[in-house]
Phi, psi and omega in degrees: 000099197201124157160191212249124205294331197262081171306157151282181196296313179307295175313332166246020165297356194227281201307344172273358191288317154310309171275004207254292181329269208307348174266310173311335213284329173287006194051022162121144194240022210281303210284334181262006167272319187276014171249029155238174162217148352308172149267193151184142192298157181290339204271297208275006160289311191275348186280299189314346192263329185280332179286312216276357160277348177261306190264333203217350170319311192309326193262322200245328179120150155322303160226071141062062181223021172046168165186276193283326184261173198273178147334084171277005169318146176297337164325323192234355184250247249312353170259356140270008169063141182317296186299341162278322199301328171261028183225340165279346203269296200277337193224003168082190173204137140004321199234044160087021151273132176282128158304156205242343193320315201255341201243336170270122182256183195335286223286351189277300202289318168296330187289295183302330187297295176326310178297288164283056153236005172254168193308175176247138165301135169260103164308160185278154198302185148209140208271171142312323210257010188258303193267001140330288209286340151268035169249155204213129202243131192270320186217127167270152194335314199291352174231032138325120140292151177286346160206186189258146164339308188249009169042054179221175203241077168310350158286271242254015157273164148288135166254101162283109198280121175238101183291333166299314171266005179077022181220182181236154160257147176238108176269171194254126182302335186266327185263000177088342211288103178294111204267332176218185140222134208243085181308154201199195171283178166326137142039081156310131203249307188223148176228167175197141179236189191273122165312130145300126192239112203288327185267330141266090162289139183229160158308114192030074172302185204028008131011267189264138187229117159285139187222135153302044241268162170284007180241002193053040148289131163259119162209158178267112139260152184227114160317304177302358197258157177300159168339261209328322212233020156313297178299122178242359199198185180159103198213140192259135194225047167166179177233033183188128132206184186211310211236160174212176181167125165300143175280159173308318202256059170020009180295325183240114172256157168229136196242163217237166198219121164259346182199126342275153207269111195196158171227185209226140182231127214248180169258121186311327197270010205238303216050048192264144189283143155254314204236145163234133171245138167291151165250328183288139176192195178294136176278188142340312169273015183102339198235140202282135195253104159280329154288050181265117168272162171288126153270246189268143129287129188228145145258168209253118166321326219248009187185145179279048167226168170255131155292086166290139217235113177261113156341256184307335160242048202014122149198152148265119160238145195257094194305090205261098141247048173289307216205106208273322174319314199241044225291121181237176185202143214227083168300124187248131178291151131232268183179191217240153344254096203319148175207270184230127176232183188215148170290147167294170214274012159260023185073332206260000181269131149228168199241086162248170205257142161246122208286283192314345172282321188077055181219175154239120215241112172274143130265173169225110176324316175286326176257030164034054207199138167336121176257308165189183193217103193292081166329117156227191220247190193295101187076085201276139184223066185291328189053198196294020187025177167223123189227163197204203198206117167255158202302325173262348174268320186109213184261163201217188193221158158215158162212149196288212190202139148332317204244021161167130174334058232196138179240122176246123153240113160305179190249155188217353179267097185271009189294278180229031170205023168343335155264026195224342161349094169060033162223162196288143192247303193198153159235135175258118171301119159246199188278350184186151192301172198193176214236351228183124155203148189224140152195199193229141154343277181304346173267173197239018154218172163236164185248143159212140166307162168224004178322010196241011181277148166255343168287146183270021184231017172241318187300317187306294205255151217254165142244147178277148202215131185265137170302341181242354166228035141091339247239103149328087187267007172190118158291142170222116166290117182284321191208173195221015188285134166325133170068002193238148176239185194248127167220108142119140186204150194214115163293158146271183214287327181290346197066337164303026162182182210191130198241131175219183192237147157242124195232134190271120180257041139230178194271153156232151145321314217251152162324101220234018177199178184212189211203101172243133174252119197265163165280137206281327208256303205272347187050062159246153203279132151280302198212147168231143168230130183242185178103037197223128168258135167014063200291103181246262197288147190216094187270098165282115183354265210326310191288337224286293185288335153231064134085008172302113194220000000 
């Protein structure tokens, strides 16, 4: 549950598509919000509604039937009453919701108690011939340039999600240098380009960058083009989403939809939509899910399909787009509720959290089947994860967790570690749950985040865990500023330095964060680059594209 309460005009041209979609769809709610209790007024139902799509769907659902967050049906908040309801709201919980305290004010949050004790709006589908008409081509393909433009060393930038404004910013890793801000969709949630693949090969993988907006705009950057002519492309394929992913042979992305809940599969080099697959079906238990939503997208190194992640009906699918007419997809049970994973350093496994289970859930690609299913402590959260090779385990995967302080690492090799395989190697306490953990070959440490804390001088600070004792070896505070927290690391293409954000989680106007890098070996601050909104995920080419994690 993270943005910013007051969008700007821009911001809420993009962050609105959803709640502008969900009052049409209802012809206006004013008369079935005052005939509940409480009430709110038609102004403070559509303010409250437009927040509660920004900050809290991703987590409690469109409509509010939960998955990493809890139930908001009115069935279950009218039985804590306004006043709890606004202190859970205002001060967080235990188990990784953050207060709201610093970024809403009273009358917002009194207003958000209410609003979810009244029924939830149901929004409307979206068609193909719907999202035709939002596709949009800026430069066609055929006036691609043939090498890049800007003479600058385009393997080692960064894509910077600025979330407040609806942009990506693109910096150059060796000069520090902000090279574009690329408008994009709402609060970018995840980009992707086409993998270097030993088995799909392509022309300049990281090139081309598909990007994810919360609002399900898709749009293509193209890295070779000067600033002004990045955005080469652009199609809108939901009014709620978070993931995307290129096909290996760069012919297709796919972007994944949380409302309405289904995903699309587009032509890469056009992005004109071709296909819609539905996501609702039966869950794991049996019982049929009209919100399952698209989590995370992967394409599969080792086979000419994408992985799909079903939020809401534990399943993985494994998505064949060779031949799209005739399309097929081979769903594998796990559990609930899928949300974002990474592959083991062979490509062929992926690792993903399933939250409400407290699990990690392996699939194996290659024989496209249940590999196993990992017990860690509450609500496991890898974000683009990370693996490394511990001095007794071999190699291993970790992920902080949402619901309590804590780095769980598994064993990840069945290969050549075979008892040590899909079982817990270790855990480290940390001072508080977090969203994010990274780290490089060449560092002899990995980073984990603590943003899901509600105290700020925890929220605030990232810790650094040495790989061979195990050992926390350095708390680092980014700031000490009111509202703003330490979120998300990223090496850069060398491993010698480790980029993290500082974010402001309330709105501004004005450039409201900043990019501090620290040294890989000495863990000391190098550089800062600010001149940035509310900078959080930051993906490098290089590593992005081979598989660096």
């Amino acid at each position: 549950m993270i943005k910013s309460s007051r969008p700007r005009a821009q911001s809420i041209l993009h962050a609105s598509a959803l709640s502008m979609a969900i009052g049409i769809s209802i012809g206006g709610i004013g008369s079935s919000a005052q005939a509940a209790t409480p009430t709110l007024s038609e102004a403070d139902f559509e303010a409250s509604k437009t927040i509660y799509f920004q900050r809290c769907a991703g987590c409690h659902g469109t409509l509010r039937k939960g998955a990493t967050g809890k139930n908001l049906e009115p069935k279950n908040t009218q039985k804590l009453g306004q006043e709890r309801l606004e202190k859970i709201i205002s001060f967080g919980t235990e188990g990784g919701m953050n207060n709201f305290d610093d970024i809403m004010s009273k009358e917002e949050i009194s207003k958000m108690a209410k609003y979810i004790q009244l029924e939830p709006p149901i929004p409307p589908e979206m068609s193909l011939a719907l999202m035709k008409e939002r596709h949009k081509v800026f430069v066609e393909p055929k006036d691609y340039p043939t090498k890049p433009l800007h003479g600058r060393n385009w393997e080692n930038f960064f894509l910077v999600i600025e979330r407040d404004v609806g942009k990506v910013a693109i910096i150059d890793g060796d000069t520090k240098e902000i090279v574009a801000h690329v408008p994009t969709g709402y609060a970018v949630h995840v980009l992707k380009a086409v993998e270097h693949h030993d088995t799909l090969k392509t022309k300049d993988p990281g090139r081309f960058w598909y990007i994810m907006g919360r609002d399900g705009m898709m749009t293509k950057v193209d890295l070779w083009q000067n600033p002004e002519k990045m955005k080469v492309a652009q199609v809108q394929v939901a009014y709620d989403a978070r993931d995307v992913a290129v096909s290996g042979d760069g012919k297709y992305v796919i972007g994944g939809g949380y409302w309405p809940p289904h995903f699309v599969i587009a032509d890469a080099k056009t992005m004109e939509p071709l296909k819609v697959v539905s996501a609702r079906g039966v869950n794991v238990d049996g019982e049929y899910v009209n919100e399952s939503r698209v989590a995370a997208v992967y394409d599969t190194p080792m086979a000419p399909s994408w992985l799909v992640s079903m939020k809401e009906l534990g399943q993985m699918w494994q998505v064949d787009y060779t031949d799209l007419e005739n399309l097929k997809i081979t769903k594998m049970d796990t559990a609930k509720y899928l949300h974002d994973g990474f592959y083991d350093p062979t490509g062929r496994y992926f690792q993903i959290a399933a939250n409400a289970s407290d699990k990690m859930v392996v699939v194996d690609t290659k024989t496209q089947k249940l590999e196993a299913m990992i017990d860690t402590d509450k609500k496991p959260h890898p974000g683009p994860g990370a693996n490394w090779i511990d001095p007794k385990c071999g190699p291993v995967g970790g992920t902080t967790h949402l619901g309590v302080g804590k780095v769980t690492v598994w064993g990840n090799d069945p290969a050549g570690h075979k008892d040590q395989a899909w079982k817990i190697c270790y855990e480290v306490e940390t001072d508080g749950p977090g969203v994010f953990i990274r780290t490089h070959p060449k560092s002899d440490y990995y980073w984990a985040d603590q943003t899901k804390h509600p105290e700020p001088e925890v929220q605030q600070s990232l810790q650094v865990i040495s790989k061979k004792t195990r050992e926390i070896v350095k708390t680092i505070r980014l700031t000490e500023k009111t509202g703003y927290a330490a979120v998300h690391i990223e090496f850069n293409n060398d491993g010698s330095e480790v980029w993290t954000s500082v974010w402001n989680r309330k709105d501004s106007k004005e450039p409201n964060g900043e990019i501090i890098i620290f040294d890989t070996k000495t863990l000391e601050e190098k550089a800062r680059i600010k001149g940035l909104y509310a900078p959080t995920g930051k993906f490098n080419v290089h590593n992005r594209v081979h598989h660096v994690t």
